[in-house]
Structures are given as C-alpha cells and as structure tokens.
N, C-alpha and C positions, 0 to 999 in steps of 0.2 A: 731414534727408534720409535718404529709406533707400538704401542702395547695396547695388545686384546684383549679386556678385561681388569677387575677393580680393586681384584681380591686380596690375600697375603701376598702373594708371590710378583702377581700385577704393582704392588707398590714398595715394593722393596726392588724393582727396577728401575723406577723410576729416578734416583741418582747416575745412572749409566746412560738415560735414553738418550741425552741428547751428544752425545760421543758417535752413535752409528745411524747417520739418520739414514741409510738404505735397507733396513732390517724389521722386518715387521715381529716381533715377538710374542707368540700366543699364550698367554697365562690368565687361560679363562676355561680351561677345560673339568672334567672330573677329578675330584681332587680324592679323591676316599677309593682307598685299595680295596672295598668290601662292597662297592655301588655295584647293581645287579642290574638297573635301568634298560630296560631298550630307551625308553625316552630319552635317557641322558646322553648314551651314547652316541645318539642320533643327534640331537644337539650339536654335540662338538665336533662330528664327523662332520657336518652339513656347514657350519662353519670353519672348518679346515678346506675344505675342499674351496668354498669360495675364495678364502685367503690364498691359496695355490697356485689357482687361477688368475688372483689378480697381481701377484707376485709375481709371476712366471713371465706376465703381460707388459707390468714395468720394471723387469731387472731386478726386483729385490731379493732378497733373503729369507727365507721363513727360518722362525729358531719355534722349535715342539718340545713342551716337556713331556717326556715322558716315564717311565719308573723303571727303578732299579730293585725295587723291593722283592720280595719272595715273591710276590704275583707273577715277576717277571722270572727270577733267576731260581724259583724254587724248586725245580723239579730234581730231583737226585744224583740226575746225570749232567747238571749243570756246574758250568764253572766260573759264573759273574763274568764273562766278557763279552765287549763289544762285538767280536766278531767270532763268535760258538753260536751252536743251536740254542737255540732255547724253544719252552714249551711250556709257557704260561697255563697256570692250573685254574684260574677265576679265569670268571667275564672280561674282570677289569684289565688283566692284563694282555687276554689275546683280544680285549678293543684296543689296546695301547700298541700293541705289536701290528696290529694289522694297518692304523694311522700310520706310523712307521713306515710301512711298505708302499702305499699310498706318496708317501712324500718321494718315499725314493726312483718310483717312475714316473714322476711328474714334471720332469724335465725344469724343474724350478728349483734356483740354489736354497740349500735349505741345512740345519743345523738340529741335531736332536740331542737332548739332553734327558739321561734316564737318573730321575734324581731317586736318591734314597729317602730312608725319614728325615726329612729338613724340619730343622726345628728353628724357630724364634720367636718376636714380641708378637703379640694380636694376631696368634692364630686361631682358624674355624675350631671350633670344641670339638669333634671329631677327629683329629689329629691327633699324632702321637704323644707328645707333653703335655698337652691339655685335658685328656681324656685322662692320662696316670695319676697327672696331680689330681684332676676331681677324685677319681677311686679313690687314691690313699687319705683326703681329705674326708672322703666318706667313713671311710675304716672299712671299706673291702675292696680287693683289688684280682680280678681275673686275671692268670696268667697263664701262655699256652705252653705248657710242658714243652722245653730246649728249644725255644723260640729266641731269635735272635735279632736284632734290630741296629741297624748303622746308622748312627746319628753325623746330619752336617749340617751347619751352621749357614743360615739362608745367607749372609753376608758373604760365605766362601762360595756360595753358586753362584752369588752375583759377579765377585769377583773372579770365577772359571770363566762365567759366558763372556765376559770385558774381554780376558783374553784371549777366549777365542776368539772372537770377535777381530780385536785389535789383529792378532795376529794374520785374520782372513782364512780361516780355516772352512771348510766348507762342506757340505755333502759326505758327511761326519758324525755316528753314533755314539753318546763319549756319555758314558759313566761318568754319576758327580756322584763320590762318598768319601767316605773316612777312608776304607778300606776296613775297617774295624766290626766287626761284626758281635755286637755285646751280647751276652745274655739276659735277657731282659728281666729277669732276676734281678739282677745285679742295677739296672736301672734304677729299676723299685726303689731298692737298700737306698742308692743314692738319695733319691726324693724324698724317699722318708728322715735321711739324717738332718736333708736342710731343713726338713718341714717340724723335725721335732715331734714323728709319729711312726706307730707301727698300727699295718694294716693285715686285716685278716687275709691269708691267701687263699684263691681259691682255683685250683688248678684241673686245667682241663686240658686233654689228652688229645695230639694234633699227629695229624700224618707229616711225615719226614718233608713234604714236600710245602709245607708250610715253613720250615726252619731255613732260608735258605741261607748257602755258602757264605762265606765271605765275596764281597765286589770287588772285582779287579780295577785297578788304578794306575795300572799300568800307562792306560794310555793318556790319561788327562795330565800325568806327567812330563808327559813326551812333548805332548799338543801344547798347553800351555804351565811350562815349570813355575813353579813358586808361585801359582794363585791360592792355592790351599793354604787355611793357616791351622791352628793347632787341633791334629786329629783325636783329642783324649776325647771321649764321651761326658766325663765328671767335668771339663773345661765348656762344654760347651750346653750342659746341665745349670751347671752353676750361673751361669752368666743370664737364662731365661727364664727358670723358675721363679723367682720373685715377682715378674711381672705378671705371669700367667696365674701365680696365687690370687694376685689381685684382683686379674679381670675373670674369678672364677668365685670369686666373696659379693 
C-alpha cells in the first residue's frame, strides 16, 4: 500500500501497507470537521484528482477517507447510511461529499471510508479527545447542547480497511463507527473520572442538525464481519486518555 500523507491516520496504516501493494491509500486530507478553507479544499481536491488519474492509469485502488460525523449525516432527515440522501450542513462535509462523487465516476477502482470520531495515541490537538481532555484539564469545557459523538478506535479502522481490502471489496461507501452515538455529556463525565476533575460546563445551544443520528453499521458488517472490536465508548476512552494527558502537559 502506498499511503498519501504522514499524519495520525497515515501512520497508524502503516502496519497494513505492505499486505496490499495495489492500493494507493490517501490519508493526507482535511482532517477538522470545522475547516472553512477554500485553500484547503483545494489542496486535497487537486491531489485527489491526480491520484485518480494515476490509479486509473496503473490498475490500482484508491481508498478516501471520508466522514461520517454530523457534517455528513446531520441533517434531520438523515439516517447514517451508506446508501440514503444526505445533505451535509458545513463546508466540510459537502467538500467530503462532493470528492465522493468525483471518485465514483472516475472510472478508477476505488474504496471510501466515512470515518467517525477516531480516536487514539498522538492525535492533531484539534480532534476530538484531545481537545476535551485540554478543556477539562483547563476547568472549562464547551458543550453543544444534545450533541452526540461516535467514538472508534483508530486500530478498528485499520483493521475494517485490512478487511476490506483482504476481502476485494471495491467501489464501496462503508461507514466506520461504533454504531454508538454518546452523548457527549456523558463523554465529559467519563474524562473527568479518569482525570480526577470537574470542569465548568459551558453550554451552547446547536441546531438539530448539528446532533446527528446514530451511524448505520449495518453494512461494514456484512462487508467485512468481525473486524470491529469492542464498541463501548468508556473502552475505548480509557485505553487513550493517559497518553493524550501526557502529550497535553
């Protein structure tokens, strides 16, 4: 596998690459469900397209991540799956939707993956565990009134994409999450019990379409069974927080 890019996600693939060497993997794109950028977007569009092209040219694979979060599935009429409408409310995610669309008539085999909030060790500060522990670390913490957040464990996306992979699944929009859709409340409580803190809350008031559904899992089931491993949120809290404390001290 060749992988595009350096980052969290670029080197937590890095144990898989050399299982599919036909697969070019891009994990170099926008990573922040809140980027506004035309620049940025323009970025990763401009190297998408080139990878398409030259995928398309030698037989390979393209694998896109793309998101499954409220950006994508939040709109009120949505129902977290692969293959319903959706109606991305940011930037970020009718740029993410619209790459999407791009791959799929570009006559190049190609694999999209709409990850949720992945959480694990040395992620960017911007991201979801890292940003909550600085909050509660700080003693205040923003919360969006009945906002909800699906935690998965970057190790279980790597082991979904193996399988699909392995399996040769192909030209394929497949949801990676829990299924789980927490209240991010509830998150909080968690980080605060490990951390041995309570943080002031400060609560701000979000249209519905900020909160979205739960993600259907239906199909990453189907596609590849048993690469998911345990969907609790507090399981997969507990196992990152300590390192994240660290690289935030």
């Amino acid at each position: 596998m060749e992988i595009v890019g350096h980052g969290f996600l670029a080197r937590n693939l890095r144990p898989v690459a050399g299982r599919h060497p036909d697969v070019v993997a891009v994990a170099s794109g926008v990573s922040s469900t809140a980027a506004v950028s035309d620049a940025e977007f323009l970025r990763e569009a401009t190297q998408l397209y080139e990878i398409v092209q030259r995928c398309r040219s030698a037989r390979r694979k393209v694998v896109f991540f793309s998101t499954a979060a409220a950006a994508m599935y939040g709109a009120p009429v949505g129902h977290g799956r692969e293959d319903g409408p959706v109606y991305p409310y940011s930037p970020y995610g009718r740029h993410k939707l619209a790459l999407e669309a791009v791959l799929a008539a570009s006559g190049a085999d190609y694999l999209v993956l709409r990850l949720s909030h992945v959480v694990g060790a040395d992620q960017p500060p911007h991201q979801l565990l890292p940003a909550l522990v600085r909050q509660v670390m700080s003693g205040t913490v923003r919360l969006y009134r009945g906002a909800r957040r699906d935690l998965v464990d970057v190790v279980d996306v790597v082991a979904v994409l193996d399988g699909l992979l392995s399996a040769g699944v192909s030209n394929e929009v497949v949801n990676v999450a829990s299924g789980q859709a927490t209240p991010v409340e509830l998150i909080v409580e968690h980080i605060e019990r490990r951390l041995g803190r309570v943080a002031a809350k400060e609560l701000v008031e979000i249209s519905g379409s900020h909160s979205a559904a739960p993600i259907s899992v239906e199909k990453i089931h189907r596609l590849a069974p048993g690469t998911m491993g345990d969907r609790d949120y507090r399981t997969v809290l507990d196992k990152y927080i300590p390192a994240t404390v660290g690289a935030t001290t």
